[in-house]
N, C-alpha and C positions, 0 to 999 in steps of 0.2 A: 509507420513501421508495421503496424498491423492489417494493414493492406498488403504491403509488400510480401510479408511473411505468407499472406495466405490465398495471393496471385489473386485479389480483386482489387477495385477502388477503395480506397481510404473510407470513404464516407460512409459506402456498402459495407464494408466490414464493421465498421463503428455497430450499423445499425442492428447487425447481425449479431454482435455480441450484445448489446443491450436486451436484444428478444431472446437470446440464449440464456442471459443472467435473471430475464422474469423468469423464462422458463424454468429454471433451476428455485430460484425461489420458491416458486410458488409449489412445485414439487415439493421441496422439504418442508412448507410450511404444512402441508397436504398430508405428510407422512410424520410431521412430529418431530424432523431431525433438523428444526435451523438451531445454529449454533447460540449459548448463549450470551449477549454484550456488552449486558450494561449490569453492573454491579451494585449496590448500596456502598460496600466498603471494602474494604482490605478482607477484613475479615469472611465479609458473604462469596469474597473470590475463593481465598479457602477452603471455606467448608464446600463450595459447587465442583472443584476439583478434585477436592480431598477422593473423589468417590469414582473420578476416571482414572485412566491408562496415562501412556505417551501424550503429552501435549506437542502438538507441533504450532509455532508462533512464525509467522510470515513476517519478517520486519524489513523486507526492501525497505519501505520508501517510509521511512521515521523521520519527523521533522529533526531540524537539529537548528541549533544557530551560529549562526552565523558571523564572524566578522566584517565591520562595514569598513577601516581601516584596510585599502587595498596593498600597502606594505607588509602588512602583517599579514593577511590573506599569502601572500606571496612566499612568508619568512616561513610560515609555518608547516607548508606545502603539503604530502600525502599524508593519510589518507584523507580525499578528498571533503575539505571541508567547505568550499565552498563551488561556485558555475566555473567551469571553465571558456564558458561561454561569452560570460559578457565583459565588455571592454571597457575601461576608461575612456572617456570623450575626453579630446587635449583641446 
């Protein structure tokens, strides 16, 4: 998709993004502004927040579970909780 999106080969673009996201790193690393990820506790989240603005949180792609029971998959239907992609083998 991200080839297609951006009218080269899949691969090309792969690579391209990868040398875009050093670049970007290494930039912010450069000027002080990587974000930060790892926490101790509940608590040290807190008090690192306590002291900015607007948080914006990205949570596309949040793991979730799953059921492996494909009736129930089925009973339960949107929102999407599981592939629609994959098939039972009869």
């Amino acid at each position: 998709m991200l080839g297609f999106t951006t009218g080269m080969d899949g691969s090309t673009a792969k690579r391209n993004q990868t040398l875009g996201l050093q670049v970007m790193e290494a930039a912010l690393l450069g000027s002080g502004h990587t974000p930060k990820q790892d926490f101790e506790d509940v608590a040290a989240f807190k008090a690192y927040f306590a002291t900015k603005g607007t948080i914006l949180i990205d949570a596309t792609e949040q793991r979730t579970q799953r059921p492996v029971d494909a009736d129930y998959q089925k009973a339960i239907g949107p929102p999407m909780r599981y592939s629609g992609k994959k098939k039972r083998i009869r």
